[in-house]
ROTIBA-652248 format. One record per residue: y, x, z of N, C-alpha, C in turn; residue in one letter; residue number from 0. Coordinates in Angstrom, 1 decimal, decimal comma. Each point is the difference from the previous one (the first is absolute). Example, Ala and Ser with C-alpha at 12.3 -4.5 7.8 and 13.67 -1.06 7.14 Angstrom:
! ROTIBA-652248
+--------+--------+--------+--------+--------+--------+--------+--------+--------+---------+-----+
!   n.yy !   n.xx !   n.zz !  ca.yy !  ca.xx !  ca.zz !   c.yy !   c.xx !   c.zz ! residuo ! num !
+--------+--------+--------+--------+--------+--------+--------+--------+--------+---------+-----+
!   -5,7 !   13,2 !    7,8 !    1,2 !   -0,9 !    0,0 !    1,2 !    0,9 !    0,0 !       A !   0 !
!    1,1 !   -0,4 !   -0,7 !    1,1 !    0,9 !    0,0 !    1,1 !   -0,8 !    0,8 !       S !   1 !
+--------+--------+--------+--------+--------+--------+--------+--------+--------+---------+-----+
! end
This chain:
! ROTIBA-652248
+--------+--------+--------+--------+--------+--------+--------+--------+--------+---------+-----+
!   n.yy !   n.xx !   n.zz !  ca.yy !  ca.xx !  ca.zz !   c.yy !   c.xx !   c.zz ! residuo ! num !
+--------+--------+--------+--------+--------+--------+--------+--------+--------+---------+-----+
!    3,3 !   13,4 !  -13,3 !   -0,6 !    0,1 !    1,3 !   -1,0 !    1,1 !    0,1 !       X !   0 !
!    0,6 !    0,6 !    0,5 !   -1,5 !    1,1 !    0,4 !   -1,1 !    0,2 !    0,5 !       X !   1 !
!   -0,5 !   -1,1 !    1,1 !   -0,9 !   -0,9 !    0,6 !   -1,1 !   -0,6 !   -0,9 !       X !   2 !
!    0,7 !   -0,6 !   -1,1 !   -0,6 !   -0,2 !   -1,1 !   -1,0 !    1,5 !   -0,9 !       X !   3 !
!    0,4 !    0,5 !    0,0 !   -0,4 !    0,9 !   -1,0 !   -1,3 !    0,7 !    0,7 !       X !   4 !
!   -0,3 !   -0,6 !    1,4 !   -1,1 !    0,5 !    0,5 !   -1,2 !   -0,8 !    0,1 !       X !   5 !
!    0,3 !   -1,4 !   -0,5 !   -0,7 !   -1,0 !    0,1 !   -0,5 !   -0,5 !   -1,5 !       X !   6 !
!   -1,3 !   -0,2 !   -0,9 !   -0,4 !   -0,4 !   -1,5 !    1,0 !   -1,2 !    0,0 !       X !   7 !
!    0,2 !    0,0 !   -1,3 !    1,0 !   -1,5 !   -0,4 !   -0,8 !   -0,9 !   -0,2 !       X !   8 !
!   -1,1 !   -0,3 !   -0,2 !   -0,6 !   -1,3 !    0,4 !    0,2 !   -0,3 !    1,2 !       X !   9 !
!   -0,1 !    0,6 !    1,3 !    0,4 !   -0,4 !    1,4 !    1,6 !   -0,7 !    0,2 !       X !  10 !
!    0,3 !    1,1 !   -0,8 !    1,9 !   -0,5 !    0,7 !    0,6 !   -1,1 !   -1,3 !       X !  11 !
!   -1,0 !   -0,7 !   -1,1 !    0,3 !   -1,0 !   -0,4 !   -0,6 !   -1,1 !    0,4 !       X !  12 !
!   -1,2 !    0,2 !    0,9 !   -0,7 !   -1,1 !    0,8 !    0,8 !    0,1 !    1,1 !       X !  13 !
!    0,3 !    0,5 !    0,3 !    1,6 !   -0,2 !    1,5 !    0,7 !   -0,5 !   -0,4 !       X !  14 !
!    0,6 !    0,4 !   -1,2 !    1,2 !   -0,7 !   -0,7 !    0,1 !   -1,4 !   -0,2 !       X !  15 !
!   -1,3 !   -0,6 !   -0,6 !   -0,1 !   -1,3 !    0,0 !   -0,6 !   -0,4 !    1,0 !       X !  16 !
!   -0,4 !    0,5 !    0,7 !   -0,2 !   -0,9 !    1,4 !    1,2 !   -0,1 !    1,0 !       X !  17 !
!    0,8 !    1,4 !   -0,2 !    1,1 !   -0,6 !    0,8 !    1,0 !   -1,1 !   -0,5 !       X !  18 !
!    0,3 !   -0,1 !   -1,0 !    0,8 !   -1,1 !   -0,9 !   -1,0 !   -1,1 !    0,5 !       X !  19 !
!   -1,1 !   -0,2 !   -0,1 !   -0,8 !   -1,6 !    0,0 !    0,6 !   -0,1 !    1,5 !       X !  20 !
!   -0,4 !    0,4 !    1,1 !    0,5 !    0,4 !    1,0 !    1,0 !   -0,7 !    0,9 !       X !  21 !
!    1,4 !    0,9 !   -0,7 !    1,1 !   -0,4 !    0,4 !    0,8 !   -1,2 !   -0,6 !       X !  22 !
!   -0,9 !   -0,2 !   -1,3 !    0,6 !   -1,5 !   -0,4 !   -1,0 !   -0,8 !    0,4 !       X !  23 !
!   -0,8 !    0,0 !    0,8 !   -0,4 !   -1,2 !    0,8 !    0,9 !    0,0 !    1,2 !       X !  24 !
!   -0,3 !    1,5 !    0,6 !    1,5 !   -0,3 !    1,5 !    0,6 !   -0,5 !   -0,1 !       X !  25 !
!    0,9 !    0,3 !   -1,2 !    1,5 !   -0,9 !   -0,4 !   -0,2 !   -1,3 !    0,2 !       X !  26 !
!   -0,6 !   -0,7 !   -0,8 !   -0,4 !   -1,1 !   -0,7 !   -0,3 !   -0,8 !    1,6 !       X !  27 !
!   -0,7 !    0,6 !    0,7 !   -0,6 !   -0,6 !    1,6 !    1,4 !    0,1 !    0,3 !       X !  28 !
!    0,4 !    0,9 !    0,6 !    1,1 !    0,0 !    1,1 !    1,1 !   -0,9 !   -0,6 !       X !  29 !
!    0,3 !    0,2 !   -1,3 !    1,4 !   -0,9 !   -0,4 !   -0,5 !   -1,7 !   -0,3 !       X !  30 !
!   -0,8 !   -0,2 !    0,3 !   -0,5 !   -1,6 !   -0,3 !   -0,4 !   -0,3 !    1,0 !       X !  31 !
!   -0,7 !    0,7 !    1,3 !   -0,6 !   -0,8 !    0,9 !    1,2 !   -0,1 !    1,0 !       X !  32 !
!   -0,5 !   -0,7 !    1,3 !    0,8 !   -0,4 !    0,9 !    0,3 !    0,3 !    1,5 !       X !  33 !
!   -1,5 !    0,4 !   -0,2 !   -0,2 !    1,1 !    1,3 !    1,0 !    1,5 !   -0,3 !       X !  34 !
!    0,7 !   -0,3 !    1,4 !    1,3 !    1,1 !   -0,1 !   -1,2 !    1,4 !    0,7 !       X !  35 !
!    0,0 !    1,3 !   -0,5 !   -0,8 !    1,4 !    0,5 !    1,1 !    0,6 !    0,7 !       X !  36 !
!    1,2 !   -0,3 !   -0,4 !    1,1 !    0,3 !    0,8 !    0,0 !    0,4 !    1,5 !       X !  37 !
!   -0,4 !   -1,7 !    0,3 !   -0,2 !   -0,3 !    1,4 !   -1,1 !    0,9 !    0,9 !       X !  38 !
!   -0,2 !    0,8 !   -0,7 !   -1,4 !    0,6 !    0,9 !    0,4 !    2,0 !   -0,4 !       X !  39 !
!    1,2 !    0,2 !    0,0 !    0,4 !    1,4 !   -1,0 !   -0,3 !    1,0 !    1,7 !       X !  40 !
!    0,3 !   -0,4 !    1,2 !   -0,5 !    0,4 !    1,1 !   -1,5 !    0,6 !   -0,2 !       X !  41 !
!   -1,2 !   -1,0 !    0,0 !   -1,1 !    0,1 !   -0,5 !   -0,6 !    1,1 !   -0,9 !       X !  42 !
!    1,2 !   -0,1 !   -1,3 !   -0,6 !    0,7 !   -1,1 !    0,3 !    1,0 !    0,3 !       X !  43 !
!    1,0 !    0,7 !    0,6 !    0,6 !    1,4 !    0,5 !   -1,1 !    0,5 !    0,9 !       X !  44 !
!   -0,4 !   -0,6 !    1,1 !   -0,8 !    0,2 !    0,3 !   -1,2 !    0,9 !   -0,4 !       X !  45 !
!   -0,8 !   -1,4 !   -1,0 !   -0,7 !    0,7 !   -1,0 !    0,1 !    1,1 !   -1,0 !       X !  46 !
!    1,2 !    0,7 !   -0,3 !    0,3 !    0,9 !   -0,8 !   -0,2 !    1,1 !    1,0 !       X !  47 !
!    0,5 !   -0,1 !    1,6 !    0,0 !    1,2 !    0,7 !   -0,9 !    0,0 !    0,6 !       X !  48 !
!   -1,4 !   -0,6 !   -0,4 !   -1,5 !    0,2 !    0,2 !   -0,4 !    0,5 !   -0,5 !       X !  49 !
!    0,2 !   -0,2 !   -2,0 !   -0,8 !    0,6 !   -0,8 !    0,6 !    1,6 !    0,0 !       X !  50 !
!    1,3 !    0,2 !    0,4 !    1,1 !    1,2 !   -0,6 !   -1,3 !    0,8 !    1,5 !       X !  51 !
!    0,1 !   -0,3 !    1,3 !   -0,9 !    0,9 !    0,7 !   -1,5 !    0,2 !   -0,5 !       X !  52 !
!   -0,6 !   -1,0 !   -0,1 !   -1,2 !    0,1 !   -1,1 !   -0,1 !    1,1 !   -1,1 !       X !  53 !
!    1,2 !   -0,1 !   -0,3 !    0,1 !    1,0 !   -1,2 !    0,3 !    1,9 !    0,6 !       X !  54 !
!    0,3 !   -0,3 !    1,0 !    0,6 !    1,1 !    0,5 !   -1,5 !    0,9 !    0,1 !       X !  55 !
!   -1,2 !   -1,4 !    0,7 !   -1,0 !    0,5 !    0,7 !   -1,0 !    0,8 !   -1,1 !       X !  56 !
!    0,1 !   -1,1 !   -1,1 !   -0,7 !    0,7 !   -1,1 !    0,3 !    0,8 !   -0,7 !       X !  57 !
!    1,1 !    1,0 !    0,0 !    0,9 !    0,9 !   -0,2 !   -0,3 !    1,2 !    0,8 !       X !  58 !
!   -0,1 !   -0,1 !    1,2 !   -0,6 !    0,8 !    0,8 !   -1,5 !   -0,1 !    0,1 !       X !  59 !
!   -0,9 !   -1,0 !   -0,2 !   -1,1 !    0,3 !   -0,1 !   -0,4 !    0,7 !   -1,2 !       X !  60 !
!    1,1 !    0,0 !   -1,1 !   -1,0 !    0,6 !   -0,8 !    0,3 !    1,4 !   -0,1 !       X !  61 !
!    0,2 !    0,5 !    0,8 !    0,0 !    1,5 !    0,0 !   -1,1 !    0,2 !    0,0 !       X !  62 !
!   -0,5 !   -0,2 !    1,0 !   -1,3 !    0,0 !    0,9 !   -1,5 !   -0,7 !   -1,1 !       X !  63 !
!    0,1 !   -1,1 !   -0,4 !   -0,9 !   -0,8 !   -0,3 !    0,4 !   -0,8 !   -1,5 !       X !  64 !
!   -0,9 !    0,2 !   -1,1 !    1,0 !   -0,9 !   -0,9 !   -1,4 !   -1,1 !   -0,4 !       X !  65 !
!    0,8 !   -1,1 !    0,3 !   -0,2 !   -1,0 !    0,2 !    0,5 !   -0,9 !   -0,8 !       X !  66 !
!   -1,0 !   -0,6 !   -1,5 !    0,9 !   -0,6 !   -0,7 !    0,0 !   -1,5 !    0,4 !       X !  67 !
!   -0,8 !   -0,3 !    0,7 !    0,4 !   -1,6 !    0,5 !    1,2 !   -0,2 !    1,1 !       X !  68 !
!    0,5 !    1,0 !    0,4 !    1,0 !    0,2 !    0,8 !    1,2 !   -0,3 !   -1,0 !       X !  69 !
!    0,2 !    0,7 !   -0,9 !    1,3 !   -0,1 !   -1,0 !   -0,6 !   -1,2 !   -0,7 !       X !  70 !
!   -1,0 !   -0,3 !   -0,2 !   -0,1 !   -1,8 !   -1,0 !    0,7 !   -1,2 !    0,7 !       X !  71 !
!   -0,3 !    0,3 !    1,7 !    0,3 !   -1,4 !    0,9 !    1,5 !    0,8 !    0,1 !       X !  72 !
!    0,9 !    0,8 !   -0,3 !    0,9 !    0,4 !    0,5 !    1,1 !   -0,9 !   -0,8 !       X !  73 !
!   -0,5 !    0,5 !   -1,4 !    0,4 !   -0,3 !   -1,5 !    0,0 !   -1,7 !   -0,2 !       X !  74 !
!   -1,3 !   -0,7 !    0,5 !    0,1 !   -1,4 !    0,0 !    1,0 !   -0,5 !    1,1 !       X !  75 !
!    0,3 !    0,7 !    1,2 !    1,0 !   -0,9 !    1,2 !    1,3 !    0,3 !   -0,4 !       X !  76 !
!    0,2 !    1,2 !   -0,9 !    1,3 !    0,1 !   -0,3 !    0,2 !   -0,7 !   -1,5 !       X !  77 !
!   -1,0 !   -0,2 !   -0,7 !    0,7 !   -0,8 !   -0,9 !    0,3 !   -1,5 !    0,4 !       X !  78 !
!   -1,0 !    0,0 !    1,0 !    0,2 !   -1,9 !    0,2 !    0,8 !   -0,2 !    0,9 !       X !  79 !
!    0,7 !    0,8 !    0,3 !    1,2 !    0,2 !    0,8 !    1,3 !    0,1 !   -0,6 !       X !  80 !
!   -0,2 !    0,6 !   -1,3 !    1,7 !    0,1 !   -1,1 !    0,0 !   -0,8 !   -0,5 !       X !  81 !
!   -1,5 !   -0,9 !   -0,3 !    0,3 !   -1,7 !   -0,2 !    0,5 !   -0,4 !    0,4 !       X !  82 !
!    0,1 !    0,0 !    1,3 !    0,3 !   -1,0 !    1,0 !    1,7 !    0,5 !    0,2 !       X !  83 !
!    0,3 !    0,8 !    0,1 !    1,4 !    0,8 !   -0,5 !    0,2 !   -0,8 !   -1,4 !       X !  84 !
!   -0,2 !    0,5 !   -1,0 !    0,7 !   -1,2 !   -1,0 !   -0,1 !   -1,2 !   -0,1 !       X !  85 !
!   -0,6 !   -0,6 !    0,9 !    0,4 !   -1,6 !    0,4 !    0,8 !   -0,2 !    0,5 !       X !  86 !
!    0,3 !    0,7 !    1,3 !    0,9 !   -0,3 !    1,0 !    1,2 !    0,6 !   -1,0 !       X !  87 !
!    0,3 !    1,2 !   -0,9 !    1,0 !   -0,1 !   -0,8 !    0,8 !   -0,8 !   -0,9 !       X !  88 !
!   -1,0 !   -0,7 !   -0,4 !   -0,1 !   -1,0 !   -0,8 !    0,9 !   -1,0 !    0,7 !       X !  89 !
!   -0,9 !   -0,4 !    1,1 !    0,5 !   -0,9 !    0,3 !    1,5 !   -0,3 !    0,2 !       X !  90 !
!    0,2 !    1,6 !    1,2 !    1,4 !    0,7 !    0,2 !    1,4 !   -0,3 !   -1,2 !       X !  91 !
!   -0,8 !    0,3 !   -1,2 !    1,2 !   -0,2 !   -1,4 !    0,3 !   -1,3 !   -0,6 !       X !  92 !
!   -1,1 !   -0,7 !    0,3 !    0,2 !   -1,5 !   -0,4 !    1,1 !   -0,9 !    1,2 !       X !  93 !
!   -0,6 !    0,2 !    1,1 !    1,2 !   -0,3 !    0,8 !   -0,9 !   -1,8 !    0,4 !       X !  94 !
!    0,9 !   -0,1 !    1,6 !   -0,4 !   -1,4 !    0,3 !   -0,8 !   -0,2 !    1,1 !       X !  95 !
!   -0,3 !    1,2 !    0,0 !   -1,2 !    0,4 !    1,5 !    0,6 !    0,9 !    1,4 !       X !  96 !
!   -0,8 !    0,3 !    0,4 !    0,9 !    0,4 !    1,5 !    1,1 !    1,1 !   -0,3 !       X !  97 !
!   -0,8 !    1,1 !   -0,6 !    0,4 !    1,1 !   -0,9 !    0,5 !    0,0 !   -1,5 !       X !  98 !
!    0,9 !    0,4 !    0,3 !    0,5 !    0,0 !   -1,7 !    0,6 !    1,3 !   -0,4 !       X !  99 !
!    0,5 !    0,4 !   -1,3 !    0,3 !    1,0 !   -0,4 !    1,7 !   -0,7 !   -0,4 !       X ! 100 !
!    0,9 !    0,2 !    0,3 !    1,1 !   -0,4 !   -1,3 !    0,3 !    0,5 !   -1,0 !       X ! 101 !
!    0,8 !   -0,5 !   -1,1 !    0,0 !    0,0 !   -1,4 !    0,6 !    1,4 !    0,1 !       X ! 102 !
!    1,2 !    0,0 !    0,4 !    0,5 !    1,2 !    0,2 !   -1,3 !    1,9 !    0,2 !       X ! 103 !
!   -0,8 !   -0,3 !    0,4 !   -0,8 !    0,9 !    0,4 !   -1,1 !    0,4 !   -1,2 !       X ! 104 !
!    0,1 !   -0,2 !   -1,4 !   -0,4 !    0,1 !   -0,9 !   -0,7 !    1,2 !   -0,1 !       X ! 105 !
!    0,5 !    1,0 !    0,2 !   -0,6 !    0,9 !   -0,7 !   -0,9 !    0,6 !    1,3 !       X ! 106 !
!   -0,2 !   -0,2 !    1,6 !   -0,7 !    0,0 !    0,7 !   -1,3 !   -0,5 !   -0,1 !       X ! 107 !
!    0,4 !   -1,9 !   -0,3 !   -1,3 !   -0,8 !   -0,2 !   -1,2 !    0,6 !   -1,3 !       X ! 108 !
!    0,9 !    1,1 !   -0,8 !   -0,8 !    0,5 !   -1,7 !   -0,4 !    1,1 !    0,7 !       X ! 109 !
!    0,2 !    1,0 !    1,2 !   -0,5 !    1,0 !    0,4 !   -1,1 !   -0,3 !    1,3 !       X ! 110 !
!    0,2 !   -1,4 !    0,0 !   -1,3 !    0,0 !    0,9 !   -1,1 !   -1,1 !   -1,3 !       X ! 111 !
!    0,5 !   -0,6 !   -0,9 !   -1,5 !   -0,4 !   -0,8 !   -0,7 !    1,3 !   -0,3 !       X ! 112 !
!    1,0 !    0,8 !   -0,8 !   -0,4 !    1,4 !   -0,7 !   -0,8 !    0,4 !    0,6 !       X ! 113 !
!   -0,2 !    0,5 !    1,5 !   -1,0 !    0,9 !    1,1 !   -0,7 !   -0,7 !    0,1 !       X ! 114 !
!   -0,3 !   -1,7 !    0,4 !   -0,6 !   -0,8 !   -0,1 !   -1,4 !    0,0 !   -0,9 !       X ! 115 !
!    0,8 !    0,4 !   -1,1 !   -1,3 !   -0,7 !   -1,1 !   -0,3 !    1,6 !   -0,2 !       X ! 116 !
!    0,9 !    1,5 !   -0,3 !   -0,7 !    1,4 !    0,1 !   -1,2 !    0,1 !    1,2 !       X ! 117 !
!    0,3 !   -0,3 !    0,9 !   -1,0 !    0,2 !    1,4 !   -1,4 !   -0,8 !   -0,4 !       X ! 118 !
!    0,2 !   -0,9 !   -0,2 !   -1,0 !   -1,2 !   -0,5 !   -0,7 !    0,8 !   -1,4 !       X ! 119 !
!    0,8 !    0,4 !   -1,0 !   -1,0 !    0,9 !   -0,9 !   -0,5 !    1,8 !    0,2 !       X ! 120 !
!    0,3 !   -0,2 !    1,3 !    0,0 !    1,4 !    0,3 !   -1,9 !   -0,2 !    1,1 !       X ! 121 !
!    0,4 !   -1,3 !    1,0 !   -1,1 !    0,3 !    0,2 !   -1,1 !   -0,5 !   -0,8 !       X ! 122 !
!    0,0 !   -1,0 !   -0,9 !   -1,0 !   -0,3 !   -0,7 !   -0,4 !    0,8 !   -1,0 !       X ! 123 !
!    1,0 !    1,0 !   -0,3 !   -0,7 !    1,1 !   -0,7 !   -0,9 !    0,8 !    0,7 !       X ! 124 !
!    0,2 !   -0,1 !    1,7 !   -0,8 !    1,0 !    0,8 !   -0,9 !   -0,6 !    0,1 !       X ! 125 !
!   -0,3 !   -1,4 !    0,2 !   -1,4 !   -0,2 !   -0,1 !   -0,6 !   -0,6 !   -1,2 !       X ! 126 !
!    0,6 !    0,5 !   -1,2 !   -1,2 !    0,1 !   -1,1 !   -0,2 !    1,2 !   -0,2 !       X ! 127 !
!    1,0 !    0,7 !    0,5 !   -0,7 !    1,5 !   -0,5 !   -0,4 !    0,4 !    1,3 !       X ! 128 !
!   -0,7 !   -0,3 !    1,1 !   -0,8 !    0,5 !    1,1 !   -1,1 !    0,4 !   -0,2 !       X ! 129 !
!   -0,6 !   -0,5 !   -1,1 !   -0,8 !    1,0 !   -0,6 !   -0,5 !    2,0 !   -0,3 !       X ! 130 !
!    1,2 !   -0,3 !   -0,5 !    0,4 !    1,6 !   -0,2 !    0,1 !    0,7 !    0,8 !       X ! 131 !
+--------+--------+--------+--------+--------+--------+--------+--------+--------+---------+-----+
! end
């Protein structure tokens, strides 16, 4: 990854294991509990096309203005947002709730964990390395 090579490896192994601690708690939550996140994927869309304009804004603001608390709160709504995305995945592949994924759709349900848990270490890399 090339992304990498711009960031010290103590950062992007402190991402590393924090994304793994991370996403095996998601797992662990969404496939055990009982509260369906399903039910609310209206909501969460929502939320994604809040943070995605948000993002737009501090994108264009920073031409202008650089502002690193702007990309810190950007980096935290979108990570706690691809959580919330691999729950509702999660939940989607296990099956039994409003939304489901079927068996058949295999290699779909592996291309949405994949982006899932990349996005997820993509922005926690950005805010440990906000620093820089």
């Amino acid at each position: 990854m090339v992304l990498c090579s711009f960031v010290p490896p103590v950062t992007i192994l402190l991402s590393l294991g924090t994304t793994s601690i991370t996403c095996m708690t998601i797992i662990l939550f969404a496939s055990i509990t009982k509260f369906d996140i399903t039910r609310y994927l209206f909501i969460i869309c929502i939320a994604g096309l809040v943070v995605t304009i948000f993002g737009i804004g501090v994108l264009i603001t920073s031409f202008f203005v650089h502002l690193k608390i702007l990309h810190i709160v950007y980096s935290a709504l979108a990570c706690l947002l691809f959580m919330i995305y691999l729950a509702v995945d999660i939940q989607m592949i296990m099956g039994g709730r409003r939304f489901e994924i079927s068996p058949e759709e295999y290699i779909f349900a592996a291309v949405l964990l994949f982006t899932d848990i990349f996005h997820i270490f993509l922005t926690i890399l950005s805010l440990f390395n906000a620093n820089n």
